[in-house]
C-alpha angles and dihedrals in degrees: 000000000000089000090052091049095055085047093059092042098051087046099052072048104064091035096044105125094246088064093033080070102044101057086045108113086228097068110100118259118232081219095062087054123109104238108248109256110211107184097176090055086039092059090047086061090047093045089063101043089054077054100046085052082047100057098034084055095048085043091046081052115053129008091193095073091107086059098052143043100247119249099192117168095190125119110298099334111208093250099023115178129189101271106268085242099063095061143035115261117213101195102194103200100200135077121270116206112227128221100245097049111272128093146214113227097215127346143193126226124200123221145167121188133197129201124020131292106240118232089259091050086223102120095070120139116191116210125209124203124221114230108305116016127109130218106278087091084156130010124274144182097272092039112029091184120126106254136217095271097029094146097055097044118084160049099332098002134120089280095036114200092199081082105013141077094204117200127203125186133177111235131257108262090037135131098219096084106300120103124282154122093316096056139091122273097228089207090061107014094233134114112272099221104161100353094072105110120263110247155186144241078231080069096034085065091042093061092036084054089052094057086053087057093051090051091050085240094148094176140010135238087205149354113218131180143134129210101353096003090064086060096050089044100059083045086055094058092032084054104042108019090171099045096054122071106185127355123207110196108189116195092336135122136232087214119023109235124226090248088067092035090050090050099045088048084058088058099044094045088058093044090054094040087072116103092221091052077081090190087300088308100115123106103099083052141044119314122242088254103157088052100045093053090049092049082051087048087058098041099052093050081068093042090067145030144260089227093048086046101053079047101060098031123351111179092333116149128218129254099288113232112242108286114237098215119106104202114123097174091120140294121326142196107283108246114248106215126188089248119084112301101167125064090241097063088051085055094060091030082069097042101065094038087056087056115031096081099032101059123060099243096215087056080053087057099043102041090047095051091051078057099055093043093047094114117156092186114126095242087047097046092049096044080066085054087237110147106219102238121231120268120262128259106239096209097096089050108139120252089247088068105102115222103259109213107243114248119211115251101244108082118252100169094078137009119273114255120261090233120036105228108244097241099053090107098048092049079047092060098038096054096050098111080069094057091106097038119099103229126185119212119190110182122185113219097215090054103118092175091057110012121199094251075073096055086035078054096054102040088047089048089048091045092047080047083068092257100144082175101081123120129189140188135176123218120210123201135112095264110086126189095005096056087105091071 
């Protein structure tokens, strides 16, 4: 009975109409089937074979390259860095203890300068970067290069070097000459790839601030950053009140909200999905190249604007390849592929092809993450066991300090939120070493990655600190976080 049973079955089976229709000679056959063609995913793989050359030639060339931080000149090496020549170098010998615990025992910041130090070294503006840039924020003698804030930089201009002896770093952590992920550990001589210690914008100013006493600069005239560097701006004067004269914070934030760190962790989890990323240890390999060009993709959706986007393309679609049909029977509906159709996906397409092999993907990871855990909140503060120093006394401010009108406390520049976030008074509370500084704070109303309810917080938190020397202004525009540049 049980072997009849497995007979009929087998036999409903074969008969069954599902594979009625499979065994039919109608049914299409997979070998009559073009092969899909995908050109985008064809020119990742060449992408990496033009890698893998590049590295056996560098290799082929030199057997020293462990020993040494590489200085190739080729065509968009993998971990590319301004040339040393092109900017000043501070080596700080000794070791710098980090916020959350760990140490470096010695480290190297990059720098470039424009104008000239007075006598008194008392017109020095310290520039601070946003994620990824490097130094070179205007041209100079030694690089001639347009930088990164070519337009503010300058004879006249809104650091005016007529006045002012400007200062630009890159950041620790970073991959333009300051040390970071990518360097050596002097105490190994290998790379220190993910090793290297997790850190904070609190420890990006310190070492900043280290380069200043080298240079005998004892106090700013202002500290001046965007994005990040506003960030790192607003830590320079909560760090060292008496050593800042002025802060300018430009489309940053004093706490960094869930909607930025949600956005920055989507980037990180594609970089480290990569299988080259190889847990950060990946430099005598290939780099994580694919998801660093995706992370690049997303970041640079919050960099922009819908608006800006509807204006420069709108739906507009790309040149379309010739097409290999021959039929010349009359027009026909354009062929969607999965590759990128609209001009808009090309955009980003290019983006992140600009950036995935120029910038050192572990210095990506660490850098972003200073910026989620940047909180100036008290509890926060004091869960870092920082004790928030005391506000200066302005009495000693230099002549050169324009009076600055006082503004009432109750903010007139926007118009209060409807609900208070809860933690205003705590922000309040934790930004009160900066309650005798004049700060500056520029938002852009078509930021989405830090939207302006984010600049409207801080000025309100610094005003309920007792600073009536807080001033505010809101950009329009369509072009959202990046207005800055």
């Amino acid at each position: 009975m049980i072997s009849l049973a497995k007979r009929s079955l087998s036999h409903i089976h074969r008969n069954s109409p599902r594979n009625i229709r499979r065994s039919t000679s109608c049914a299409p056959s997979t070998s009559s089937l073009a092969t899909p063609s995908f050109p985008c995913v064809e020119a990742h793989a060449a992408r990496e074979s033009r890698i893998i050359a590049s590295s056996a030639s560098r290799f082929s060339q030199s057997s020293s390259s462990k020993s040494s931080p590489s200085t190739d000149t080729g065509p968009e090496p993998p971990y590319a860095r301004p040339s040393p020549l092109s900017y000043n170098t501070y080596r700080h010998p000794y070791p710098i203890q980090l916020t959350y615990g760990a140490s470096l025992p010695s480290f190297d910041i990059a720098y470039e300068t424009w104008g000239t130090l007075s006598p008194n070294r008392d017109n020095v503006i310290l520039l601070h970067t946003g994620l990824s840039a490097s130094s070179h924020a205007a041209s100079t003698q030694l690089n001639p290069t347009e930088g990164w804030w070519e337009k503010f930089i300058g004879p006249g201009r809104a650091l005016d070097t007529n006045q002012f002896f400007v200062i630009c770093t890159n950041v620790l952590a970073g991959c333009y000459g300051s040390t970071g992920p990518s360097s050596f550990d002097p105490m190994t001589g290998d790379r220190y790839a993910t090793r290297f210690p997790v850190l904070s914008i609190f420890d990006m100013v310190r070492a900043q601030f280290s380069l200043l006493d080298h240079l005998g600069v004892q106090r700013l005239y202002a500290s001046v950053g965007s994005s990040m560097g506003g960030m790192q701006s607003l830590a320079a004067g909560w760090l060292f009140p008496e050593r800042v004269g002025k802060i300018v914070s430009i489309s940053g934030t004093a706490r960094s909200s869930p909607g930025s760190i949600a956005m920055r962790h989507a980037q990180r989890s594609v970089l480290m999905a990569d299988p080259n990323w190889n847990n950060g240890f990946y430099y005598d390999g290939l780099p994580p190249h694919t998801g660093m060009k995706l992370a690049r993709q997303i970041a640079t959706i919050t960099y922009r604007s819908g608006p800006e986007w509807d204006q420069r393309f709108g739906r507009k679609l790309r040149t379309p390849t010739q097409s290999t049909s021959s039929d010349s029977s009359g027009p026909s509906p354009r062929s969607p592929t999965l590759c990128p159709d609209f001009l808009i996906e090309t955009y980003l397409d290019h983006q992140g092809e600009q950036f995935c092999l120029k910038y050192d993907a572990n210095s990506l990871l660490y850098i972003s993450k200073a910026m989620d855990l940047f909180d100036l909140t008290l509890p926060a503060i004091e869960e870092l066991g920082i004790k928030p120093p005391s506000p200066p006394s302005r009495s000693s401010s230099p002549s050169f300090l324009s009076p600055v009108p006082v503004v009432a406390a109750v903010s007139k520049s926007h118009p209060p939120p409807l609900n208070s976030a809860p933690h205003l008074p705590e922000l309040a509370e934790g930004l009160r070493p900066l309650s005798s500084t004049p700060t500056l704070v520029l938002g852009v109303q078509s930021d989405i990655l830090f939207p302006v309810e984010q600049q409207r917080e801080l000025v309100d938190a610094l005003r309920m600190a007792g600073n009536s020397r807080v001033s505010y202004f809101e950009l329009g525009g369509v072009w959202g976080h990046d207005t800055f540049l």
